[in-house]
Every structure is written in C-alpha cells, then in structure tokens.
N, CA, C and O of each residue as an XYZ file, in Angstrom:
444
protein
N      23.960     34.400   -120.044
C      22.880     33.458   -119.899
C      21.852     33.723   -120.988
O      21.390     34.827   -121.276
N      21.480     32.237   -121.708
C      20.525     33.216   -122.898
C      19.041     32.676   -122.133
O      18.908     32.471   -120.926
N      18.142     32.539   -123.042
C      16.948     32.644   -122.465
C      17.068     31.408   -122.070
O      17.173     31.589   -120.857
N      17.151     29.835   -122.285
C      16.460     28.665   -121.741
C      17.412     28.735   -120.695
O      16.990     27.975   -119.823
N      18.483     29.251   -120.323
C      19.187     29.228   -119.055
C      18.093     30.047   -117.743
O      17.835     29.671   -116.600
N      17.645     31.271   -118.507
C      16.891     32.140   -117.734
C      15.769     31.146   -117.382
O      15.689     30.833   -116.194
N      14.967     30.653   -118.174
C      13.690     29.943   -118.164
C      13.844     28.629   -117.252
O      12.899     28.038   -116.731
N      15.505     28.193   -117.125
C      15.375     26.776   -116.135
C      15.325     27.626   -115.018
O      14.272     27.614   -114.380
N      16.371     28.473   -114.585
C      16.204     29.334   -113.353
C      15.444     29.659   -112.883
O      15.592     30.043   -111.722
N      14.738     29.681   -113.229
C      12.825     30.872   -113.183
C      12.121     29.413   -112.341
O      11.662     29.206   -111.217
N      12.326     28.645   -113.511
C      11.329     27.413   -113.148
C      11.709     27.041   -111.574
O      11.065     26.959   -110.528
N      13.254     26.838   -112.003
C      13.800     25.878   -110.280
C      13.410     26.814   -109.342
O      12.451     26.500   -108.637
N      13.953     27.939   -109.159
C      13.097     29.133   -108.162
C      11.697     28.950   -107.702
O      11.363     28.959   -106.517
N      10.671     28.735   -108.999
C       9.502     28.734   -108.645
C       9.290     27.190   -107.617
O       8.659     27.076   -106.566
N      10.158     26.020   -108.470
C       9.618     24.807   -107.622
C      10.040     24.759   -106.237
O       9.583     23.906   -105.476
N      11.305     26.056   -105.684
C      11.707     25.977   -104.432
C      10.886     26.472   -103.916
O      10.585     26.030   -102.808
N      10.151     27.596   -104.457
C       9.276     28.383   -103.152
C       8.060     27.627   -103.355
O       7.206     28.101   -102.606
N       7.645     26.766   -103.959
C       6.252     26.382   -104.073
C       6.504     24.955   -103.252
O       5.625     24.368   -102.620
N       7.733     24.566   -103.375
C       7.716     23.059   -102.054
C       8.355     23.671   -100.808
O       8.152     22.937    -99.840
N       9.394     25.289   -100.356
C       9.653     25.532    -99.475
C       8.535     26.423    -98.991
O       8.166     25.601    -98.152
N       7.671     27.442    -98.820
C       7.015     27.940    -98.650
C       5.734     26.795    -97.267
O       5.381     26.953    -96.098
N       5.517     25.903    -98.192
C       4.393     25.137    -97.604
C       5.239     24.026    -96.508
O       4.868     23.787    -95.359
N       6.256     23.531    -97.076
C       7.112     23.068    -95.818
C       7.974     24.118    -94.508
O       8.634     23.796    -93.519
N       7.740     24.914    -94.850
C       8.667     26.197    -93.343
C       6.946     26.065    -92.662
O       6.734     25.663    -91.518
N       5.774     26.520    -93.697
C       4.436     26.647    -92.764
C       4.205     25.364    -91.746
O       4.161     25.363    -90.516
N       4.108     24.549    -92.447
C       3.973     23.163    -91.771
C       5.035     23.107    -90.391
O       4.528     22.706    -89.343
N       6.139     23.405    -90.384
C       7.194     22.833    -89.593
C       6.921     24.016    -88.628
O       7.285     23.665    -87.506
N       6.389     25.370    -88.617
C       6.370     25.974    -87.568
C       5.173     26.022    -86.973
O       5.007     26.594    -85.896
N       3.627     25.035    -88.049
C       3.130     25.154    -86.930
C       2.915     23.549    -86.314
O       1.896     22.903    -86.559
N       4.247     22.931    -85.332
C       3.903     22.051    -85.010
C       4.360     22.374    -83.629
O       5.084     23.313    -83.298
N       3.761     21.338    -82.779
C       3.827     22.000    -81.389
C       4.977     21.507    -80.739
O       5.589     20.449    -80.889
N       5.185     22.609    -79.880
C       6.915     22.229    -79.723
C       6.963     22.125    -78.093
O       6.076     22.681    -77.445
N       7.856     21.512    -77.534
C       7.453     20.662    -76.295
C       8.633     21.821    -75.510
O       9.819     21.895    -75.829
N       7.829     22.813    -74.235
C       8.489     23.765    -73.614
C       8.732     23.135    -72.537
O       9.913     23.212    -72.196
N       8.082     22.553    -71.883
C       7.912     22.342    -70.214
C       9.799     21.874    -69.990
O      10.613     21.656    -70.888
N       9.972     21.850    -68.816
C      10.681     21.498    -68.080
C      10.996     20.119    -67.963
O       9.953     19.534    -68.257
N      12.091     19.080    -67.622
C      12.432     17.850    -67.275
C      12.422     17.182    -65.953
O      12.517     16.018    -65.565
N      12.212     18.807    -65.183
C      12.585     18.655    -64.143
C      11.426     18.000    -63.241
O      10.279     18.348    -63.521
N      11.637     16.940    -62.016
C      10.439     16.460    -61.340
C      11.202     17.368    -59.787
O      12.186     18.022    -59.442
N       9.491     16.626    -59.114
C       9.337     16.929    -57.576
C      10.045     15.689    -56.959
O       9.474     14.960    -56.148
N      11.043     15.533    -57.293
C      12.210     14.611    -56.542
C      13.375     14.873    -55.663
O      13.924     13.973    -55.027
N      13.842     16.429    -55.626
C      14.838     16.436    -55.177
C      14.089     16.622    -53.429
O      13.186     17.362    -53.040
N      15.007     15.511    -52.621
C      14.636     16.621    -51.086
C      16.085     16.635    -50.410
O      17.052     15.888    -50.558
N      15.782     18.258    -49.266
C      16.484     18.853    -49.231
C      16.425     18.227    -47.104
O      15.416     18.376    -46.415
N      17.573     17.680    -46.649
C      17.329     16.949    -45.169
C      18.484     17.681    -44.560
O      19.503     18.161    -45.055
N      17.816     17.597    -42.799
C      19.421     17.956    -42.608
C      19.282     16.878    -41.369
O      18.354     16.255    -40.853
N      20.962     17.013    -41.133
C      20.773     15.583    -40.138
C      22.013     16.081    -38.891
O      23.154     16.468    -39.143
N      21.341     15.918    -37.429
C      20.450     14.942    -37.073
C      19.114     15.706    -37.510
O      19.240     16.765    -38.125
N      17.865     15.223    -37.222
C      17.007     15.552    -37.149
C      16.464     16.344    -36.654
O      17.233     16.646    -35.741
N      15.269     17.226    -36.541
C      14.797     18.042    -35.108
C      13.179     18.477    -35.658
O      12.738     19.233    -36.523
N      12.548     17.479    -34.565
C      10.843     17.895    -35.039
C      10.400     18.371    -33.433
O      11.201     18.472    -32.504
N       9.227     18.581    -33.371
C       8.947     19.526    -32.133
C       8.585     18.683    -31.117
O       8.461     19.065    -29.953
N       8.365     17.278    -31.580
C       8.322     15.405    -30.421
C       9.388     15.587    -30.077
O       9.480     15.609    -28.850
N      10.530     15.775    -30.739
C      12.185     15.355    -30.383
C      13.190     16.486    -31.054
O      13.669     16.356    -32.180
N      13.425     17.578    -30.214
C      13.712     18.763    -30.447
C      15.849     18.701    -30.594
O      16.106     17.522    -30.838
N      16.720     19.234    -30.546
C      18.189     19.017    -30.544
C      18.254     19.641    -29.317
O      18.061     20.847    -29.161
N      18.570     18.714    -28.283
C      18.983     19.429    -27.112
C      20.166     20.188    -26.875
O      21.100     19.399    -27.016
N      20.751     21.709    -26.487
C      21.849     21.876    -26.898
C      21.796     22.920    -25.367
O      20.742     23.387    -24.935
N      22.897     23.094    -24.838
C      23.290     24.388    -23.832
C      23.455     25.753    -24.490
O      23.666     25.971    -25.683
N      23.343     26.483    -23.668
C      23.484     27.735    -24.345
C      24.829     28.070    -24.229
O      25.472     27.937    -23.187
N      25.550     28.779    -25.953
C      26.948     28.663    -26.310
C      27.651     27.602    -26.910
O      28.815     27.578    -27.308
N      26.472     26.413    -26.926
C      27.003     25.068    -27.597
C      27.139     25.754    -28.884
O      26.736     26.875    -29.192
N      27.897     24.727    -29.718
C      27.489     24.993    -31.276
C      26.500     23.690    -32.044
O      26.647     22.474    -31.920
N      25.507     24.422    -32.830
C      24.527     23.042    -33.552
C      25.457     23.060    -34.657
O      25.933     24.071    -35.173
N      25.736     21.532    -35.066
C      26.424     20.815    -36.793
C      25.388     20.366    -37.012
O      24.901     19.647    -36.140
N      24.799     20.553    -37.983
C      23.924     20.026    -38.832
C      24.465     19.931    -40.378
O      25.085     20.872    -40.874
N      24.263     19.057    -40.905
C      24.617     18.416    -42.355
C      23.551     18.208    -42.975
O      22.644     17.419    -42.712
N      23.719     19.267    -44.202
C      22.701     19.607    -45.233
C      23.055     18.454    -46.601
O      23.892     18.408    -47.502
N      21.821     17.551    -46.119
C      22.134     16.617    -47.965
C      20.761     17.287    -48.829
O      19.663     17.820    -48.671
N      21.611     16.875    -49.718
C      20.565     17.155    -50.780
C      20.726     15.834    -51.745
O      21.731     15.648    -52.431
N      19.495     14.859    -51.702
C      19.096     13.810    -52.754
C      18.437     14.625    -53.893
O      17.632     15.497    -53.566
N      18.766     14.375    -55.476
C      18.328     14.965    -56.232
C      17.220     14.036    -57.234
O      16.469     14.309    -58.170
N      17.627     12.639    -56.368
C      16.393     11.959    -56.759
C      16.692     11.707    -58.564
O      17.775     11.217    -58.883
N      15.705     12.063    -59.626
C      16.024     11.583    -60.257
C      16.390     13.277    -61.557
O      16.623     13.342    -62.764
N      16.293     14.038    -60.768
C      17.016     15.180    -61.116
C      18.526     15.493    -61.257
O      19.240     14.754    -60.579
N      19.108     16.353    -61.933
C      20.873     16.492    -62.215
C      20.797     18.124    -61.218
O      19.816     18.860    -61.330
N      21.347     18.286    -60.787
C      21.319     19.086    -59.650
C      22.847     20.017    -59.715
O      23.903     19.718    -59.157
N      22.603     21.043    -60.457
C      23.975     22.034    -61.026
C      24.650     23.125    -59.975
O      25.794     23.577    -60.022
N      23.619     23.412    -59.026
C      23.858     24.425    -58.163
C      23.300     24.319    -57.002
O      22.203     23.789    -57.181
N      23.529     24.617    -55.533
C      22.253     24.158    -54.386
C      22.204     25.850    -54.141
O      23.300     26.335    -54.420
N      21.598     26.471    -53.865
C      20.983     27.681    -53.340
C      20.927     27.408    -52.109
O      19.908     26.718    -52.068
N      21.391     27.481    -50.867
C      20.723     27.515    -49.365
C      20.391     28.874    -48.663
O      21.454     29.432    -48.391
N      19.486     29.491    -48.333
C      19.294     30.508    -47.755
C      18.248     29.489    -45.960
O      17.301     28.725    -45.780
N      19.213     30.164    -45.204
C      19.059     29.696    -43.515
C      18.404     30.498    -42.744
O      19.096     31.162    -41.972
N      17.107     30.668    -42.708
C      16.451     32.099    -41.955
C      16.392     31.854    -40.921
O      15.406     31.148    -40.706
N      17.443     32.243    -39.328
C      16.463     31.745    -38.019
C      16.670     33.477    -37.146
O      17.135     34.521    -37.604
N      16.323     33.288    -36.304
C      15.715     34.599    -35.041
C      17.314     34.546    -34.490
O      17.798     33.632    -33.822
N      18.034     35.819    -34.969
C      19.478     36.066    -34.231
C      19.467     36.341    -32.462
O      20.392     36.540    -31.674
N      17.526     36.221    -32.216
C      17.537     36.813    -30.775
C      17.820     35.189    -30.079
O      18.039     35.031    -28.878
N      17.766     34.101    -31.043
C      17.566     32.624    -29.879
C      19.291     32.279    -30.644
O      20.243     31.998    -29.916
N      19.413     32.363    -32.079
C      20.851     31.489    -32.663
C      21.810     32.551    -32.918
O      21.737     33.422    -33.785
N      22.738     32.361    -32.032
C      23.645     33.403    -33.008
C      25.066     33.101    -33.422
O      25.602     32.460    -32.518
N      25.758     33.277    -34.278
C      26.814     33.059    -34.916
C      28.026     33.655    -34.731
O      27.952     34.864    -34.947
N      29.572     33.123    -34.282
C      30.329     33.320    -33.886
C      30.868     34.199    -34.694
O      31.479     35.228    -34.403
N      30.605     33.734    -35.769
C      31.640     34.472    -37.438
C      31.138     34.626    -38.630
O      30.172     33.863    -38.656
N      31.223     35.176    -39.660
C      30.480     34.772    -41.043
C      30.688     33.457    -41.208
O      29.932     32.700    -41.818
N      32.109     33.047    -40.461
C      32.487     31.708    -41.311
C      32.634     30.767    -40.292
O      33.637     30.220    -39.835
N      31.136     30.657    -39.950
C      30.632     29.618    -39.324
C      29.869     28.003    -40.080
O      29.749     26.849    -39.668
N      29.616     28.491    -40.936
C      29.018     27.493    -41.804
C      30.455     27.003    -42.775
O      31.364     27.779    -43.072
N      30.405     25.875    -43.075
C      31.761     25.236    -43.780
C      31.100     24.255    -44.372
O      30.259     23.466    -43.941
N      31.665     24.428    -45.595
C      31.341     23.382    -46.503
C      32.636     22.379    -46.937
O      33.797     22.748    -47.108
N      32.116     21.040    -47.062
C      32.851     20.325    -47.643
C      33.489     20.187    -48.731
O      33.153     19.243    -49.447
N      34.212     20.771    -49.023
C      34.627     20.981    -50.923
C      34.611     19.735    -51.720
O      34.102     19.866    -52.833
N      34.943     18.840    -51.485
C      34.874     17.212    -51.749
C      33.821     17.440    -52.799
O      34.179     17.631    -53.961
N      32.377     17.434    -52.427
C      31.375     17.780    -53.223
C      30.699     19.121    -53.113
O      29.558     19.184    -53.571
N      31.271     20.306    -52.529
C      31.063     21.629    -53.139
C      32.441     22.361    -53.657
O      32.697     23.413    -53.071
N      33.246     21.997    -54.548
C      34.282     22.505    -55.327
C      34.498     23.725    -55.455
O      35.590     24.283    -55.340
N      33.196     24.339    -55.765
C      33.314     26.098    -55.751
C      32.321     26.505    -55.195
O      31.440     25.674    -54.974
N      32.081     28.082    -54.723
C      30.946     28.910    -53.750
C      30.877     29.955    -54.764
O      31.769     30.674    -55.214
N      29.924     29.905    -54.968
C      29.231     31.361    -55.694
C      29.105     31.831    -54.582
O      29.217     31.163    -53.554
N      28.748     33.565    -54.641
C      28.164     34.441    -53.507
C      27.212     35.474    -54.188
O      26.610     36.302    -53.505
C-alpha cells in the first residue's frame, strides 16, 4: 500500500467514526418501551357458582366438580398456574388424583 492508499484509508476510517460514533449515541439514548402487553383481562371462574347468598349444597362424603375456566380476555394465555388453598379439617380428598383435567385443552401438566 503506498501512501494515497494509506491516506484514503485514514480518511474513510475517520468519516466512519465521525458519522458512527454520533449515530450509536443517538440510537441508545432513545427511550425504549419495557412495560408489558399484558392487560387486567384475564378472569379466572369456576362453575357452578358459590357466594355466601347461595352456598353449594353438598352431604358429607359427596364429591364437589367444579370447572375451572379461564377467559383470557384479550390476553394469549401460555400456562394456567392453579394453586387451591381450602381447610383439610371441612374438604378432604380421596386421592392426589382427585382433580382431573381435561387434556382436550390442557395437553400437558407441568409439576
């Protein structure tokens, strides 16, 4: 390389960092959108119903079916989490595998 080879090199170098330099500054400080997509849409029902006006009448040793939907509204909904807290001294459960899910629309069970 003799010198005007050296001297274009030099130059183009300089015009990269003098138009890249001020364009990387610019582009990182623009504000960049974190939040979430997600709304307060999904609700979580189970059916039949049971409020403390109109309670599930049941004998003792019956079994309660209740059917857990979940509308996700206008959310995409990848996984449902259910955790069921009640008093083992009033409900209690025959088996672990008392609760059954429909595979239709739960395909697989994480644990």
């Amino acid at each position: 390389m003799n010198v005007n080879g050296k001297k274009i090199f030099l130059v183009g170098f300089l015009v990269v960092l003098l138009v890249g330099i001020p364009l990387t500054v610019y582009l990182l400080q623009q504000q960049q959108e974190v939040r979430s997509r997600a709304e307060k849409a999904t609700i979580i029902t189970f059916t039949p119903d049971s409020t403390q006006a109109a309670p599930i009448q049941k004998k003792v040793g019956d079994s309660i079916e209740l059917d857990v939907n979940v509308d996700p509204g206008k959310n995409l909904v990848s996984f449902v989490k259910l955790i069921i807290i009640y008093d083992p001294e009033v409900v209690a459960t025959a088996s672990a595998n008392s609760f059954q899910l429909i595979i239709k629309y739960f395909p697989s069970v994480l644990y």
